[in-house]
MMTF fields as JSON, N, C-alpha, C and O atoms, coordinates in Angstrom:
{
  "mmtfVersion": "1.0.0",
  "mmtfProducer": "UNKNOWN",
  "numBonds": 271,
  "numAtoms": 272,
  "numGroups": 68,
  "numChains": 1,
  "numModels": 1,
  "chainsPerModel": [1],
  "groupsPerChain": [68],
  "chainIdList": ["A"],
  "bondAtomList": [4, 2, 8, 6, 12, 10, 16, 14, 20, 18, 24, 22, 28, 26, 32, 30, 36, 34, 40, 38, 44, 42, 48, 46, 52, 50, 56, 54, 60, 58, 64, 62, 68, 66, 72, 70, 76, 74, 80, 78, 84, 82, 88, 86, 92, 90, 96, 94, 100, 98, 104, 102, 108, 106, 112, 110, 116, 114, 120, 118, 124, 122, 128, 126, 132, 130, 136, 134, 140, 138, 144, 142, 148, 146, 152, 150, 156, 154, 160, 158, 164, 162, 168, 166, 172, 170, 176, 174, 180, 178, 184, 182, 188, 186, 192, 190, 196, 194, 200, 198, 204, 202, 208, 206, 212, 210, 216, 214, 220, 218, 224, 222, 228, 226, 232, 230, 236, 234, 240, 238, 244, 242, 248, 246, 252, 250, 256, 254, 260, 258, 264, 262, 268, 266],
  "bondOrderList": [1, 1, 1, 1, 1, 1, 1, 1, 1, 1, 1, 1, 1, 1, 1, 1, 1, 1, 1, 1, 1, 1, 1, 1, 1, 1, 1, 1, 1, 1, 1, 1, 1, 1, 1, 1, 1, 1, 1, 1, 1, 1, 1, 1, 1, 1, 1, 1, 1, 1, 1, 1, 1, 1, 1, 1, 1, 1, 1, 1, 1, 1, 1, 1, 1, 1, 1],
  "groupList": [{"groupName": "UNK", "atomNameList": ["N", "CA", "C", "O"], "elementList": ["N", "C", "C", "O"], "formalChargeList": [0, 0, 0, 0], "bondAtomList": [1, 0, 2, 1, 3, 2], "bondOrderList": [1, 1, 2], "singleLetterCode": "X", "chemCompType": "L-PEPTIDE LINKING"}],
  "groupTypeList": [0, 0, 0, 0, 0, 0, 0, 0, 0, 0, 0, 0, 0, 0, 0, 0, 0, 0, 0, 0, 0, 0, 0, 0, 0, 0, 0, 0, 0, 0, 0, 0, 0, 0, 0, 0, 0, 0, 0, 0, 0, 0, 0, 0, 0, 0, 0, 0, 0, 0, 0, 0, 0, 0, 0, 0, 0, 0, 0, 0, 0, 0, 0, 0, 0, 0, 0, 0],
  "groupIdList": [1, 2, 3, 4, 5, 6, 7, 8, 9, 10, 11, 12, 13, 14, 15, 16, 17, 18, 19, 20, 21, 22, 23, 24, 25, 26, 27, 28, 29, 30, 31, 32, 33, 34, 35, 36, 37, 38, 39, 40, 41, 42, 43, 44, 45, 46, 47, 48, 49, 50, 51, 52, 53, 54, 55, 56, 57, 58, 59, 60, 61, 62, 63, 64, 65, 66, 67, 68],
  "secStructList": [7, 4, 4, 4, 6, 6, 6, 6, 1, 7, 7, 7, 7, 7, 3, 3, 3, 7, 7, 7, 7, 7, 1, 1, 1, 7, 7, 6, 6, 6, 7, 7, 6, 6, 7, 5, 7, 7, 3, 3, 3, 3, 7, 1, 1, 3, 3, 3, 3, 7, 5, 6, 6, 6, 5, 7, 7, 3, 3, 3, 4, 4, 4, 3, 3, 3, 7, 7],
  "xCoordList": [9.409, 8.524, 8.709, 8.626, 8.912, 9.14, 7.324, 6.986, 6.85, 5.606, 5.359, 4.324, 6.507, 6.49, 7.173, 7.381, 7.603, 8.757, 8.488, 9.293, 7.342, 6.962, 7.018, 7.934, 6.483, 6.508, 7.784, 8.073, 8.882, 9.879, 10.973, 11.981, 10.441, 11.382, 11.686, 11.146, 13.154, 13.099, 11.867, 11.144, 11.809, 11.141, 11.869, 13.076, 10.862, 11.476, 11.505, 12.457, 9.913, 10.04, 8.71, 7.864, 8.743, 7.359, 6.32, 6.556, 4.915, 4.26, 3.137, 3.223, 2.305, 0.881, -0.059, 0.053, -1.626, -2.512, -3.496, -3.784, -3.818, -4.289, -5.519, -5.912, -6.756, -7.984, -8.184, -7.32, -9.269, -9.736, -11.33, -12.253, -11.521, -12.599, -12.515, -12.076, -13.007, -12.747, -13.983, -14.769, -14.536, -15.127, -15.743, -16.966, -14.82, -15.011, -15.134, -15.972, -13.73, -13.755, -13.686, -13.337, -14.035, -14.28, -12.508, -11.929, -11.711, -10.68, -10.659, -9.536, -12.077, -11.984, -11.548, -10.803, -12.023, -11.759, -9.94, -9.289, -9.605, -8.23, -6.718, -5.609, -7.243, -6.252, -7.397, -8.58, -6.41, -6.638, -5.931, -4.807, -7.194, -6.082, -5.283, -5.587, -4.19, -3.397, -2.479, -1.712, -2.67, -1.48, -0.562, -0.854, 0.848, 1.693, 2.048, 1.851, 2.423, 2.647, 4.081, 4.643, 4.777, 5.772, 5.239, 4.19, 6.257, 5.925, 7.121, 8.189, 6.507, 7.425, 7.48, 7.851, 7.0, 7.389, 6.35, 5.323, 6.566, 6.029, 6.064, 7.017, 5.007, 4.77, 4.473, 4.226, 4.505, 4.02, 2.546, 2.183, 1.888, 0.679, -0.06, -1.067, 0.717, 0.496, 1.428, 2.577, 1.148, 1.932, 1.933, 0.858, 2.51, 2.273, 2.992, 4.152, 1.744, 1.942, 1.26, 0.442, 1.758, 1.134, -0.029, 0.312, -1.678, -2.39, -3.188, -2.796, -3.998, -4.562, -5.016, -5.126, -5.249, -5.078, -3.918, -3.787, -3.045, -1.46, -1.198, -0.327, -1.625, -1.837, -1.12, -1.623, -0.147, 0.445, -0.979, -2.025, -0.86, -1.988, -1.041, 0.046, -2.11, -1.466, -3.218, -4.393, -2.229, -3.38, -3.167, -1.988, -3.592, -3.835, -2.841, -2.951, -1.564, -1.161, -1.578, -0.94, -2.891, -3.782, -4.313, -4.855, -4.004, -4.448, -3.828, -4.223, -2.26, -1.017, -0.185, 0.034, 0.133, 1.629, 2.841, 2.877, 3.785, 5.386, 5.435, 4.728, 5.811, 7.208, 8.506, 9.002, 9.487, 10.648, 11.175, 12.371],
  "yCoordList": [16.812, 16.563, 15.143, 14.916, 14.366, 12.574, 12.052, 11.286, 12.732, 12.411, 12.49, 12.118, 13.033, 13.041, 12.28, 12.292, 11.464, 10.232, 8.792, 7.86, 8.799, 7.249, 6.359, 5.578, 6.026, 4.78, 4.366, 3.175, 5.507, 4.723, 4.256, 3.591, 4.856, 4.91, 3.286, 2.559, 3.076, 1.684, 1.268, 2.019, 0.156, -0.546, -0.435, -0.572, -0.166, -0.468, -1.65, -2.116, -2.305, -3.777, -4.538, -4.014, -5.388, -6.389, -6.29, -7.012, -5.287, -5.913, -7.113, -7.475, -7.527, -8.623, -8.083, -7.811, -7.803, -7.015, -8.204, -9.308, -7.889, -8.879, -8.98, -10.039, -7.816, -7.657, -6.428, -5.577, -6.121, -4.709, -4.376, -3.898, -4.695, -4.663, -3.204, -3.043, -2.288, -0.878, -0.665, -1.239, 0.725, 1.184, 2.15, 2.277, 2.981, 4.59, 4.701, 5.096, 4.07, 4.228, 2.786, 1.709, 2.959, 2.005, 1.836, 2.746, 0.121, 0.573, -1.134, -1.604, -2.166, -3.019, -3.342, -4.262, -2.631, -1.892, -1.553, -1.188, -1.699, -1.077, -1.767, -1.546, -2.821, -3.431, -5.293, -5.402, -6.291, -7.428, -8.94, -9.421, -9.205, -9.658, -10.925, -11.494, -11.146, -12.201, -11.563, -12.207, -10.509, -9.979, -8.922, -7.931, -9.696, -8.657, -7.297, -7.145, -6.527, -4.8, -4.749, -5.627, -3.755, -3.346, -1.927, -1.486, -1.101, 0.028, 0.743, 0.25, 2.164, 3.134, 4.1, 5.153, 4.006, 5.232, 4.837, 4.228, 5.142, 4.795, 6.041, 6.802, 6.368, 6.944, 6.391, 5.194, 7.295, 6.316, 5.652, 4.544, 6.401, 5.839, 4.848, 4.154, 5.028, 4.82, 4.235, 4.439, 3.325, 2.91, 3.508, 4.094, 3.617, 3.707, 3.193, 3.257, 2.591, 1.549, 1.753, 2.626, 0.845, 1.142, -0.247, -1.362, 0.254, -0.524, -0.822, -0.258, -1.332, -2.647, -1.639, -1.916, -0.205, 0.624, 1.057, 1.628, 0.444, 1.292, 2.082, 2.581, 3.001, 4.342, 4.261, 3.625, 4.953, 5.219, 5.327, 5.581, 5.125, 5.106, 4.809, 4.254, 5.532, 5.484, 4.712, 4.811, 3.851, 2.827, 2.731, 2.539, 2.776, 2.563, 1.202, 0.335, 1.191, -0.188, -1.346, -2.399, -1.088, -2.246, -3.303, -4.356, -2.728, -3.509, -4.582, -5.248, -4.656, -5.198, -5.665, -5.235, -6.64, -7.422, -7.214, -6.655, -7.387, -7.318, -8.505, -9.143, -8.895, -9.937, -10.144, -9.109, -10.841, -10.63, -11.707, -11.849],
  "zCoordList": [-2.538, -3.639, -4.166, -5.373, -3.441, -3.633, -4.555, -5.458, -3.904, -4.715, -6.51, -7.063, -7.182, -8.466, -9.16, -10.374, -8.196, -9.086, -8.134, -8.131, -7.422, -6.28, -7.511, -7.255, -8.83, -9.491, -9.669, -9.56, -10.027, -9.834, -8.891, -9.125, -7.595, -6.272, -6.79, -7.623, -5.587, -4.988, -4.097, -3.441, -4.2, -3.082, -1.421, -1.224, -0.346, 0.653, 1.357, 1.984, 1.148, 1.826, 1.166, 0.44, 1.445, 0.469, 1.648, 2.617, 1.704, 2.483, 1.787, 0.614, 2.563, 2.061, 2.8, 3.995, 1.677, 2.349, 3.384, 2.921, 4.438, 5.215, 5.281, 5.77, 4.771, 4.358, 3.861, 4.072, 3.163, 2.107, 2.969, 2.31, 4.529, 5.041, 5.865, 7.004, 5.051, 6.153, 6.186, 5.432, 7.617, 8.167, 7.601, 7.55, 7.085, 7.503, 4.945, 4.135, 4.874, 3.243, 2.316, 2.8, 1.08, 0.281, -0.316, -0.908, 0.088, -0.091, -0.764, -0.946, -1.175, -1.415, -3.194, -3.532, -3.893, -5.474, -5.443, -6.422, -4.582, -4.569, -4.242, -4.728, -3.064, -2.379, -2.817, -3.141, -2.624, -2.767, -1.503, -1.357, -0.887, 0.606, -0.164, -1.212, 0.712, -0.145, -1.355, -2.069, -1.403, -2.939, -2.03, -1.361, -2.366, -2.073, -2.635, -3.841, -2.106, -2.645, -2.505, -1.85, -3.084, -2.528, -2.225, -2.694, -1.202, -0.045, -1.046, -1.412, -1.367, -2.034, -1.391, -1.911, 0.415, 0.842, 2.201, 1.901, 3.606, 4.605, 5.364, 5.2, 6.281, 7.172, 8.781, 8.927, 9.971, 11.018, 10.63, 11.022, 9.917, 9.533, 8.709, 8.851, 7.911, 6.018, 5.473, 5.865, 4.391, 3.574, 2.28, 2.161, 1.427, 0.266, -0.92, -1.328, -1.377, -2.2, -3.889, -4.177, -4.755, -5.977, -5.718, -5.325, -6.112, -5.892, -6.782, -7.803, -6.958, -8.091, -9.44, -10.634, -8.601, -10.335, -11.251, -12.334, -10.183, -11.163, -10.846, -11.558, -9.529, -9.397, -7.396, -6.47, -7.37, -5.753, -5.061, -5.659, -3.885, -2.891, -1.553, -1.395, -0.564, 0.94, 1.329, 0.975, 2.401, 3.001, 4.565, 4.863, 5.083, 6.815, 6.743, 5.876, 8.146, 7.992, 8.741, 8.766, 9.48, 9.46, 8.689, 9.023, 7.409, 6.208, 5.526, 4.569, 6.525, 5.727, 6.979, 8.111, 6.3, 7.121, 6.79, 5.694, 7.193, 6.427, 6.247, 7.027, 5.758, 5.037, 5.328, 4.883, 5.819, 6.018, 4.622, 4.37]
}
């Protein structure tokens, strides 16, 4: 049940979103290319991140680069 405490997890790593241009869902309202996130929890799929509403969100990681 990690999902009831994600705002305050640690961070795991800094990603940077690399575009908000999707296909299928509207994810431009949400993510901002050029602004870094931090990742409060990753899947093989997904990131999840707190995004431009304040609000946890999982995003395709096509959308994002890492950072070292």
């Amino acid at each position: 049940m990690i999902h009831l405490n994600w705002e305050e997890r640690d961070t795991e790593k800094t990603i940077e979103c690399v575009h908000a241009d999707a296909q299928k869902f509207i994810v431009n309202n949400k993510l901002t290319p050029g602004k870094q996130y931090e990742v409060k929890n990753e899947t093989e799929a997904f990131y999840f991140i707190m995004d431009n509403s304040n609000r946890i969100g999982g995003f395709y990681k096509n959308y994002f680069k890492e950072l070292k």
